[in-house]
Backbone bond lengths (Angstrom), bond angles and torsions (degrees), N, CA, C in turn:
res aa  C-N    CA-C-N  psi(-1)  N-CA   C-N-CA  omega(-1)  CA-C   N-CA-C  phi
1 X - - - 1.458 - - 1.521 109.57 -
2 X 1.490 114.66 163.19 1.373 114.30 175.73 1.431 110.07 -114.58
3 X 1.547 99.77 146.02 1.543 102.74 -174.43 1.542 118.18 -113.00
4 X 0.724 132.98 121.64 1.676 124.73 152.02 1.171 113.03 -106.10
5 X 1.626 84.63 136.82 1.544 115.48 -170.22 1.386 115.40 -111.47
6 X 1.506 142.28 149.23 1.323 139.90 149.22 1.604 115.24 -84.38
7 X 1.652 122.09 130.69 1.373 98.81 -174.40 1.750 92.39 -133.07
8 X 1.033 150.05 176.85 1.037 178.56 165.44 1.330 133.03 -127.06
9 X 1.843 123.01 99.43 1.466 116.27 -168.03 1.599 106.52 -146.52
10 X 1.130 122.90 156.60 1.485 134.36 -149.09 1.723 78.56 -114.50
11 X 1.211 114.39 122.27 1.874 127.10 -170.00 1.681 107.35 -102.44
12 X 1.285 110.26 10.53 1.354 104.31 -176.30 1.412 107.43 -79.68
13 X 1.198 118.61 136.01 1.566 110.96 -171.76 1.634 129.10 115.12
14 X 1.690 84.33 -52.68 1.711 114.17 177.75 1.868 112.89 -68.66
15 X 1.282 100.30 149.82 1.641 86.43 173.63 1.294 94.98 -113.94
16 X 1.515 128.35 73.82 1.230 132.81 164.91 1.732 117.20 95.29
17 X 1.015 113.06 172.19 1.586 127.44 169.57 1.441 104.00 -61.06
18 X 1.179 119.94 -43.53 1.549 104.31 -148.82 1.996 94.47 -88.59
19 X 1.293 107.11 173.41 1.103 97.86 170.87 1.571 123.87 -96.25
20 X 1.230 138.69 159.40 1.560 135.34 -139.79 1.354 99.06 -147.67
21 X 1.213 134.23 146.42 1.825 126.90 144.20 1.430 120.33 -65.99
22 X 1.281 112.86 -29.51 1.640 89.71 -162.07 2.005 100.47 -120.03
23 X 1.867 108.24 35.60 1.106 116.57 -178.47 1.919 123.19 -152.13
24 X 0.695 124.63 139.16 1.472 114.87 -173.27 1.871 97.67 -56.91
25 X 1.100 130.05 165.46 1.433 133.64 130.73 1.271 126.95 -153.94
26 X 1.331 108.24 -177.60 1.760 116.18 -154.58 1.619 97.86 -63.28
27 X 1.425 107.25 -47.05 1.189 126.28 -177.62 1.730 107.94 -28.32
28 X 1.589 88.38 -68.82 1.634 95.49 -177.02 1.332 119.76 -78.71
29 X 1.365 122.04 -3.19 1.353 117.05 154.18 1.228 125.85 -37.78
30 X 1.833 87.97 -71.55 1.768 106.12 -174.44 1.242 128.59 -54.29
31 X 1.917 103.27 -26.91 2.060 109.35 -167.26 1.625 83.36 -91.44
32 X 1.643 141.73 -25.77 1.197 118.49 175.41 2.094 130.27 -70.21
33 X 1.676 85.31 -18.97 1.588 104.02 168.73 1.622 96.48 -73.09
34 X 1.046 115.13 -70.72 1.689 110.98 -158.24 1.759 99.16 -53.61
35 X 1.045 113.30 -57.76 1.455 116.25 172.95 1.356 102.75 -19.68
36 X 1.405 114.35 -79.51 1.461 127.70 -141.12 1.916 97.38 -65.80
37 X 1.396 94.07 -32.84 1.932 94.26 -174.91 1.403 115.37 -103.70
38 X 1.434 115.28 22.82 1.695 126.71 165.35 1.028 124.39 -122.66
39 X 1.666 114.42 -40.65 1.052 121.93 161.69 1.669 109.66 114.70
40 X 1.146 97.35 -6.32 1.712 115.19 -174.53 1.783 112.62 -149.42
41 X 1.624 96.35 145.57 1.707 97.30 -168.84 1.565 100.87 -70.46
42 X 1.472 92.05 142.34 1.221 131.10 163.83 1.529 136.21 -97.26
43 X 1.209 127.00 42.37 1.599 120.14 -175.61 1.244 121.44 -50.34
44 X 1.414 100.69 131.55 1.969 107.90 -162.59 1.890 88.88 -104.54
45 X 1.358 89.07 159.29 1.497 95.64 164.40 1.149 119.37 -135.35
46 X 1.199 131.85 155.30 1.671 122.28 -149.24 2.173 94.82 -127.14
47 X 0.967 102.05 147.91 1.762 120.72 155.72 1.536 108.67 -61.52
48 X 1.202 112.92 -20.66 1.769 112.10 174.82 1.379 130.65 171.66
49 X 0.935 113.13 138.45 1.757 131.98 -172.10 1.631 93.35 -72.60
50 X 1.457 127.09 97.34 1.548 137.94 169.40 1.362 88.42 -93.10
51 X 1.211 97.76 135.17 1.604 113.45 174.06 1.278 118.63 -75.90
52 X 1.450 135.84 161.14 1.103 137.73 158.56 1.719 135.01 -1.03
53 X 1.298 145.89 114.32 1.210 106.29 -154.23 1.255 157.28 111.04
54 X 1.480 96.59 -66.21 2.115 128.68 -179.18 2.008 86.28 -84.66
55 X 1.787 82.32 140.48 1.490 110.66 -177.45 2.086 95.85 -91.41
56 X 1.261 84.70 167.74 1.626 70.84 168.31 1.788 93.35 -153.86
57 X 1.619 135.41 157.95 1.080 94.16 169.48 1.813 92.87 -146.63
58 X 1.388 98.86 37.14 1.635 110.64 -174.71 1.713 113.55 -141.97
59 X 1.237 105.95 -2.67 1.317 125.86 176.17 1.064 138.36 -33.39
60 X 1.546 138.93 79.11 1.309 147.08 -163.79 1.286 146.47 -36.83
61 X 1.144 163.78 38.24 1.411 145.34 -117.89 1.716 109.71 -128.32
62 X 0.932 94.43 169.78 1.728 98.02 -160.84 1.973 90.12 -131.20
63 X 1.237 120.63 174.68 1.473 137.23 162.45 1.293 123.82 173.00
64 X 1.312 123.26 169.24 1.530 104.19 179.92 1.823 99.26 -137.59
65 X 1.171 110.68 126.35 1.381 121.72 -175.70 1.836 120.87 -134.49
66 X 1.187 116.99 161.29 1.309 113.30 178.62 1.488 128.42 -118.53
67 X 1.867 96.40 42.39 1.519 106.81 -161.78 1.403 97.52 -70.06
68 X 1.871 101.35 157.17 1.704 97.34 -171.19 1.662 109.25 -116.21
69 X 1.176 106.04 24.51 1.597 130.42 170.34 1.329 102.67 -88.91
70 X 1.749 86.04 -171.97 1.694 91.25 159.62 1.111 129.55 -126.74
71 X 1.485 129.36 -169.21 1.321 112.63 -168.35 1.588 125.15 -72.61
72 X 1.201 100.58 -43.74 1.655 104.17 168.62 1.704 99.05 -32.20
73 X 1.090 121.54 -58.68 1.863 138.05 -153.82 1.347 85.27 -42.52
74 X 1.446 91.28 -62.03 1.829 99.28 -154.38 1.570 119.37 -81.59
75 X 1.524 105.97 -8.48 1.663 111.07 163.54 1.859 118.51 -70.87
76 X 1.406 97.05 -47.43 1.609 117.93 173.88 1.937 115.48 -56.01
77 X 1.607 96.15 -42.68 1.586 104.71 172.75 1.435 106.31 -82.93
78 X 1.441 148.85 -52.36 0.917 122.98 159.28 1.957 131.08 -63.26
79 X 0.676 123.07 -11.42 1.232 127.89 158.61 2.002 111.10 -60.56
80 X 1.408 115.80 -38.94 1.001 113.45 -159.67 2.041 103.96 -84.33
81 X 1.590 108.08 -39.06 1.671 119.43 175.74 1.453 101.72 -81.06
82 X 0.927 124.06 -16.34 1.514 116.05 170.47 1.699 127.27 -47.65
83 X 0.929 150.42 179.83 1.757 161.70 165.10 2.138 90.09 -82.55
84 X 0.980 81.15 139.83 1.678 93.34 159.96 1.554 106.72 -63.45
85 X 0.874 141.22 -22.97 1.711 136.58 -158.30 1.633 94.86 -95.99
86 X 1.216 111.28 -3.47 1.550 116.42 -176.93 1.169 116.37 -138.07
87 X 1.494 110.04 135.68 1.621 121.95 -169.12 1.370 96.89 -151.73
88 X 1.633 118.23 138.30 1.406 151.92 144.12 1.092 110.45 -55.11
89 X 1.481 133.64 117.86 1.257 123.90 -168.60 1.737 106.94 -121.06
90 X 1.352 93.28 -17.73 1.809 107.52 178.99 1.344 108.17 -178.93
91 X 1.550 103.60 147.20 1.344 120.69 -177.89 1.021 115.14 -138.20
92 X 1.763 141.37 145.29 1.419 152.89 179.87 1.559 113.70 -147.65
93 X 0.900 111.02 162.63 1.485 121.78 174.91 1.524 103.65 -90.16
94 X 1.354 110.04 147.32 1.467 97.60 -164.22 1.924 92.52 -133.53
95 X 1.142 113.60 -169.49 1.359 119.60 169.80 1.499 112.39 -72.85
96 X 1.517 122.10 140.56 1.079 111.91 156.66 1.592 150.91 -26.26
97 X 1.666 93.92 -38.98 1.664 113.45 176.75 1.344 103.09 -98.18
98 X 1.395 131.88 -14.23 1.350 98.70 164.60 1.249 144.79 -58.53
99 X 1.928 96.78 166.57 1.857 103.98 -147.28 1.734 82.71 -126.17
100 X 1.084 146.22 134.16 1.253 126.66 147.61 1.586 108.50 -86.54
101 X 1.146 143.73 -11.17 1.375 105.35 159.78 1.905 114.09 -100.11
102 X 1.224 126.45 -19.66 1.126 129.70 176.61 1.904 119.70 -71.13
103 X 1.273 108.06 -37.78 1.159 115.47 172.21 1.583 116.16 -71.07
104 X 1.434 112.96 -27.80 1.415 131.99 171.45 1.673 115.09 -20.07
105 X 1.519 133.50 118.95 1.584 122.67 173.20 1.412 83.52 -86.09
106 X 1.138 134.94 -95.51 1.064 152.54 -110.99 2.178 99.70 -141.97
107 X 1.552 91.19 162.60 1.722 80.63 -171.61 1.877 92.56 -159.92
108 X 1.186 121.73 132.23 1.481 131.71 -166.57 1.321 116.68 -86.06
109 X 1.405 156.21 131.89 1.440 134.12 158.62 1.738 100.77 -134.89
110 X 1.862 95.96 142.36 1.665 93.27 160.99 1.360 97.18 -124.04
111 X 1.464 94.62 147.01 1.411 118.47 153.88 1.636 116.30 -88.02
112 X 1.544 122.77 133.65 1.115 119.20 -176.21 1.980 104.83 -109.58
113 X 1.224 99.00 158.36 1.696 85.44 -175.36 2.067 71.18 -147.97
114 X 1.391 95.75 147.22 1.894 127.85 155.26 1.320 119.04 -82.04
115 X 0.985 138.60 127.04 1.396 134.41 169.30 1.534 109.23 -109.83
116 X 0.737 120.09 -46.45 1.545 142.25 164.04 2.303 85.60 0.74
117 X 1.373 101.32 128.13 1.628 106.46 -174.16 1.772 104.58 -80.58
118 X 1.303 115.88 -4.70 1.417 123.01 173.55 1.822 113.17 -130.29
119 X 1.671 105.82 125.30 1.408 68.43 -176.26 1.619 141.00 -105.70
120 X 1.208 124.14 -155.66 1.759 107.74 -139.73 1.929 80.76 -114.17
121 X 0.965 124.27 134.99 1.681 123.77 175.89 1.554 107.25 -98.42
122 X 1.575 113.75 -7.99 1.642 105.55 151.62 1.237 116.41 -85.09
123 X 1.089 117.24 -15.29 1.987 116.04 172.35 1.156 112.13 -78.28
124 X 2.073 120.10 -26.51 1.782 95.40 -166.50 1.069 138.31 -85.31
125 X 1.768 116.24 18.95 1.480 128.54 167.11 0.816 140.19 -57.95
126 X 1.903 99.73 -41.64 1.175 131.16 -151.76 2.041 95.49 -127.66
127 X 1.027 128.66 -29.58 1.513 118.91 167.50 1.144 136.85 -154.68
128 X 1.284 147.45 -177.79 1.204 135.40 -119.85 1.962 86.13 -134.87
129 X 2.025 119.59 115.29 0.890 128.95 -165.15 2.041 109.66 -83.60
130 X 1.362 109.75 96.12 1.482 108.77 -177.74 1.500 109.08 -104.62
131 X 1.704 117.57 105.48 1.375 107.03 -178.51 1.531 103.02 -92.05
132 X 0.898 139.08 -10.95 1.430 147.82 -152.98 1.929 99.53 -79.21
133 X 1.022 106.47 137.87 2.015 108.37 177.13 1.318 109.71 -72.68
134 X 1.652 111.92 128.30 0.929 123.20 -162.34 1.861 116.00 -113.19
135 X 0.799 102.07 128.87 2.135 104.01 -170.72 1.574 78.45 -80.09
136 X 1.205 134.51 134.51 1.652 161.43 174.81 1.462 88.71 -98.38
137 X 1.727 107.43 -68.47 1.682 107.93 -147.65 1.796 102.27 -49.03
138 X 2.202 127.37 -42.63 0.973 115.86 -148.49 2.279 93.05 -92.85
139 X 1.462 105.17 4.42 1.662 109.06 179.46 1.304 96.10 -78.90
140 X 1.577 117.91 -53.31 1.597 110.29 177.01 1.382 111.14 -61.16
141 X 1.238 141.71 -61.12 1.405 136.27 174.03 1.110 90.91 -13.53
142 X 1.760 96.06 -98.94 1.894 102.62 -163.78 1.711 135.26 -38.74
143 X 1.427 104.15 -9.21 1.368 120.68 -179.89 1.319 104.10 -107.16
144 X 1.664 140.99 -3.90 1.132 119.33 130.85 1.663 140.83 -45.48
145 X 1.337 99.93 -29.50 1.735 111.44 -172.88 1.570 106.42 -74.48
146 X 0.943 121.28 -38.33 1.174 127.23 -167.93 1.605 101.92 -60.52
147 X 1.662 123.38 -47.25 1.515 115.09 -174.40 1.433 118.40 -70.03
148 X 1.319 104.08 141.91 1.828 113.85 -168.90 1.664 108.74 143.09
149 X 1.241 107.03 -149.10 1.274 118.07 170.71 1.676 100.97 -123.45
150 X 1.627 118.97 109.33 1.004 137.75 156.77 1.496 146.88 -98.47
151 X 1.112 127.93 117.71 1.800 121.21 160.58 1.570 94.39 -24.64
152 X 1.061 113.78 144.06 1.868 116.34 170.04 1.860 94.18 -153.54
153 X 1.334 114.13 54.35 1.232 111.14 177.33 1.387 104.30 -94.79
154 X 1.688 110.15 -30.30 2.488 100.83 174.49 1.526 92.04 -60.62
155 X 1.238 146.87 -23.49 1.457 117.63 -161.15 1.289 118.80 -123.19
156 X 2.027 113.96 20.50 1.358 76.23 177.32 2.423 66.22 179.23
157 X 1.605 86.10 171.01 1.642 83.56 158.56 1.713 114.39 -165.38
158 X 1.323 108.20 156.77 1.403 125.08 -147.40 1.998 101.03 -51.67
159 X 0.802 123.78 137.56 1.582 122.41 128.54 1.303 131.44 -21.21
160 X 1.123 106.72 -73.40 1.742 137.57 -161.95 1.878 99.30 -116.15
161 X 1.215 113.93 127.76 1.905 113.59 169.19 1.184 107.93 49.36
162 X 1.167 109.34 -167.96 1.399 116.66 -164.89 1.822 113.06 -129.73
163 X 1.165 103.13 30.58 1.976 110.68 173.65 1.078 95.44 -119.87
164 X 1.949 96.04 116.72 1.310 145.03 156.69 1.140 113.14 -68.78
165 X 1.155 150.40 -21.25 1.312 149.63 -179.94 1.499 112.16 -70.05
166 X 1.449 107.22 121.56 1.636 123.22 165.60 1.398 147.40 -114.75
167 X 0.714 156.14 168.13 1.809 139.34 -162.77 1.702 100.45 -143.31
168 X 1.424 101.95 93.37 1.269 115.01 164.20 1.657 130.08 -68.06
169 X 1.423 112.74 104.03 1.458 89.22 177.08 1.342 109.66 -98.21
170 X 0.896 153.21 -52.51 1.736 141.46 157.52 1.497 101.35 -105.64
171 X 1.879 78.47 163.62 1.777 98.30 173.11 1.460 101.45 -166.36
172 X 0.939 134.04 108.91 1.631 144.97 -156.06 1.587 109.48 -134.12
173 X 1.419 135.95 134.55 1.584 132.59 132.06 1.210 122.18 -55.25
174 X 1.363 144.75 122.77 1.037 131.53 110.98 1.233 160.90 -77.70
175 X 1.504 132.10 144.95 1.551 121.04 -174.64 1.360 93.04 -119.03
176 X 1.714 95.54 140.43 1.586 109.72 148.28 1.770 105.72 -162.84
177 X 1.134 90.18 115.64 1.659 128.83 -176.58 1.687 95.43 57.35
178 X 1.073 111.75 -136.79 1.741 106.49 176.81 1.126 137.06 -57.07
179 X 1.597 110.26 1.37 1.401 113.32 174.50 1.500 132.72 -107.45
180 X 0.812 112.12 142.21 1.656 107.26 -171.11 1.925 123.13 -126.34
181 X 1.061 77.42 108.11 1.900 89.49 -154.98 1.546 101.91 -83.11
182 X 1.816 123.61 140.22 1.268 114.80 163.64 1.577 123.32 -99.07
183 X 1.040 153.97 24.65 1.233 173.13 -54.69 1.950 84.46 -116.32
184 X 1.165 142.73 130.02 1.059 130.64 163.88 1.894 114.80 -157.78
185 X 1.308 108.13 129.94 1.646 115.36 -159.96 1.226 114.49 -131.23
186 X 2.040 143.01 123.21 0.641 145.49 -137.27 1.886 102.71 -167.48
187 X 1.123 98.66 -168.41 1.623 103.99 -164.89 1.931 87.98 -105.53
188 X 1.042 110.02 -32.08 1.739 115.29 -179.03 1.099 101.90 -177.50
189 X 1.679 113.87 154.01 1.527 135.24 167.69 1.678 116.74 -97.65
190 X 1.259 112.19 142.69 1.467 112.53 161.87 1.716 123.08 -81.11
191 X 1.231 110.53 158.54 1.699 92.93 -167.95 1.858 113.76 -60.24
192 X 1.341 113.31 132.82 1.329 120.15 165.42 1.682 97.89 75.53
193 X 1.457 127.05 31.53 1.262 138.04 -174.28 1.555 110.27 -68.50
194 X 1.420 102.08 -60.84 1.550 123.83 176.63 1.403 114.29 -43.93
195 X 1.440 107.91 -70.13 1.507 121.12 -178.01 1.696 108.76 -55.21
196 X 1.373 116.49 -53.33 1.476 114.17 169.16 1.604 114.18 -39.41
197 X 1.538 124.18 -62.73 1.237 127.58 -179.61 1.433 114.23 -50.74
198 X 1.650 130.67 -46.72 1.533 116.89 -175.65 1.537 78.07 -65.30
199 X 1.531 139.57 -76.20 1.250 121.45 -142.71 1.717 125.41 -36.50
200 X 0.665 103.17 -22.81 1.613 138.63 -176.51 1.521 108.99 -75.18
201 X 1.157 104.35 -64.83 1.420 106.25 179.74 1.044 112.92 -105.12
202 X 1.336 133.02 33.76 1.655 133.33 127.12 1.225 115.22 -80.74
203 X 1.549 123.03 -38.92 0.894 102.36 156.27 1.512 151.09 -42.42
204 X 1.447 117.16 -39.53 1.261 128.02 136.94 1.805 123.45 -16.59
205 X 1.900 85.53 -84.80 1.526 88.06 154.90 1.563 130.01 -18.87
206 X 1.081 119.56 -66.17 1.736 126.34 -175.96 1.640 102.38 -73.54
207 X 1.282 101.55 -14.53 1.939 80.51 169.70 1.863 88.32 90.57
208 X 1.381 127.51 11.07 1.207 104.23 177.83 1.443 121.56 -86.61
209 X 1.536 102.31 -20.15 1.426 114.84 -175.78 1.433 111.43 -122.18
210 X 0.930 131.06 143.13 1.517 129.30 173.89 1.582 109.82 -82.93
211 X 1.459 125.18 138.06 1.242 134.20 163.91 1.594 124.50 -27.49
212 X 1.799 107.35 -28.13 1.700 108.82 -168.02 1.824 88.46 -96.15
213 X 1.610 116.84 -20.84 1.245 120.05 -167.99 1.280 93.08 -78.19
214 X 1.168 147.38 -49.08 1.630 144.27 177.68 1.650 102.01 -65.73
215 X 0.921 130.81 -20.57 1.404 104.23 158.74 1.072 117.35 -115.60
216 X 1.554 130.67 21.19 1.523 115.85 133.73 1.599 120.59 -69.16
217 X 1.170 117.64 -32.95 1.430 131.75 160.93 1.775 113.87 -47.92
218 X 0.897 115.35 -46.69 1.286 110.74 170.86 1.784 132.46 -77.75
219 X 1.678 81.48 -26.90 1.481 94.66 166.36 1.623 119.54 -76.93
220 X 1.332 106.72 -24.22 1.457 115.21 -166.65 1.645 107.43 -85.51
221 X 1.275 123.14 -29.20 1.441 126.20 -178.02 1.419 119.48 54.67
222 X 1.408 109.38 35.23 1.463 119.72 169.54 1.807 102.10 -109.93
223 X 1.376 92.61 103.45 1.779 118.11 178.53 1.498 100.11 -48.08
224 X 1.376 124.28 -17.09 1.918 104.38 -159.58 1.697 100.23 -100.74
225 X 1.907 104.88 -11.27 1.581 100.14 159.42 1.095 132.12 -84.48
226 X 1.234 119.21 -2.40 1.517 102.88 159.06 1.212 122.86 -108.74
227 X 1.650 111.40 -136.75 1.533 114.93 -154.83 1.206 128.27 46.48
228 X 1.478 117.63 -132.84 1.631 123.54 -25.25 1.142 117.97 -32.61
229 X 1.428 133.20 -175.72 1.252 145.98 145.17 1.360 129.91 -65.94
230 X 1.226 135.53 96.26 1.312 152.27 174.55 2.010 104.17 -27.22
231 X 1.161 149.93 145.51 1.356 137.83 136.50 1.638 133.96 -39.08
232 X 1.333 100.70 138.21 1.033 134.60 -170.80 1.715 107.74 -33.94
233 X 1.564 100.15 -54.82 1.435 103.00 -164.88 1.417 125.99 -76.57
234 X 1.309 121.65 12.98 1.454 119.32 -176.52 1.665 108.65 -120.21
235 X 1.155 106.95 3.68 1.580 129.27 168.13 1.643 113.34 -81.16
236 X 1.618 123.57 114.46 1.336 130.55 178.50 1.616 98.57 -121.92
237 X 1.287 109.35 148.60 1.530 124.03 172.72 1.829 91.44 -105.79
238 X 1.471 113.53 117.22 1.260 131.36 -161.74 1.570 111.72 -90.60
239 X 1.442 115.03 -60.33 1.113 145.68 171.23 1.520 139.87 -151.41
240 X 1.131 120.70 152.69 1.793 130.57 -172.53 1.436 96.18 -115.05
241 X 1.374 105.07 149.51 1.602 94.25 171.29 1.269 80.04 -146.43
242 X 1.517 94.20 169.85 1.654 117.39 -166.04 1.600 116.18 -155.78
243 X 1.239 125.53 138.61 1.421 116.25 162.65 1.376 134.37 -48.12
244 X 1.466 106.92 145.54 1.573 86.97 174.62 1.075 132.81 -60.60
245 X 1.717 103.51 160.44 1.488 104.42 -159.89 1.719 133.06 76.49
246 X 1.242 104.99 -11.10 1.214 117.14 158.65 1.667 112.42 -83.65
């Protein structure tokens, strides 16, 4: 049978979702858990390649196994050989053809940012420490342009072929007290898409770029004007969504 799973894992450490030679990953976490409690390989497939780093805590995965329990059994047993930085959060039987990243509508990410004027060493796992004063009003501007269907070739580039084009359905700041959240949701990301965009629009933030200048930048699709790329660790994969029945 095939399973999809929801998993949730803290990426610090990891060199990403996918699995690597010369790095641990989540990937090979999970096919060495299922392994070890089936007795036979299991290749998982994921909703997305999170880079190095990036937390995720809605994270999709699919596999196909012939455990003769049930699922609770096998959420609780893998939950238990797992790393602490990784947790099973739900499991279902899914369709045969399911894809968790191909079947994918839509897919969630936050960026977390510190404001805090000193910084906090329980925050730096999980986000990215900005003491510097930040213009909000010209980050929202410029983070209006971005929603729609866009070229997104300055901020980021494909996996798979070569179409840059993405379909933003929100992308918002939020504040509450020292923290400053980028909440942003789309049909798919290009690699290092997310992190490029806050980089980008902090810049804003600092007053280095003007709001009409970030969307000539976006209009222009020359990758070496924007960013930089923000760090790894304040980036979470939130949620996957899917049609029904998926």
């Amino acid at each position: 049978m095939r399973v999809k799973a929801v998993v949730a894992y803290d990426g610090t450490g990891y060199g990403g979702f996918q699995r690597q030679k010369n790095a641990p990953t989540i990937q090979e976490e999970l096919e060495q858990a299922l392994e070890k409690l089936t007795q036979t390989s299991c290749p998982v497939l994921a909703s997305g390649r999170t880079d190095a780093g990036v937390h995720a805590e809605g994270q999709v995965v699919a596999f196909d196994t012939a455990w003769p329990h049930s699922l609770p059994d096998l959420q609780r047993a893998m939950n238990a050989v797992l790393p602490s930085q990784i947790a099973v959060l739900q499991m279902e039987v899914a369709a045969p053809t399911f894809h968790p990243r191909y079947d994918a509508l839509r897919r969630a990410y936050r960026y977390t940012i510190y404001r805090g004027a000193v910084r906090n060493p329980f925050a730096a796992r999980y986000s990215l420490h900005v003491a510097r004063t930040l213009n909000l009003e010209a980050m929202q501007a410029a983070t209006l342009m971005v929603v729609g269907e866009h070229d997104f070739a300055a901020f980021g580039s494909p996996s798979v072929g070569e179409n840059t084009v993405r379909q933003i359905y929100s992308a918002v700041w939020i504040q509450q007290d020292a923290w400053l959240y980028f909440d942003i949701e789309a049909n798919a990301f290009l690699y290092r898409m997310v992190r490029m965009l806050v980089g980008s629009l902090l810049r804003a933030g600092y007053d280095v770029l003007s709001p009409e200048v970030f969307g000539e930048i976006l209009r222009g699709r020359e990758r070496r004007k924007a960013g930089p790329a923000v760090a790894p660790q304040g980036l979470c994969l939130r949620h996957v969504s899917y049609a029904e029945g998926n």
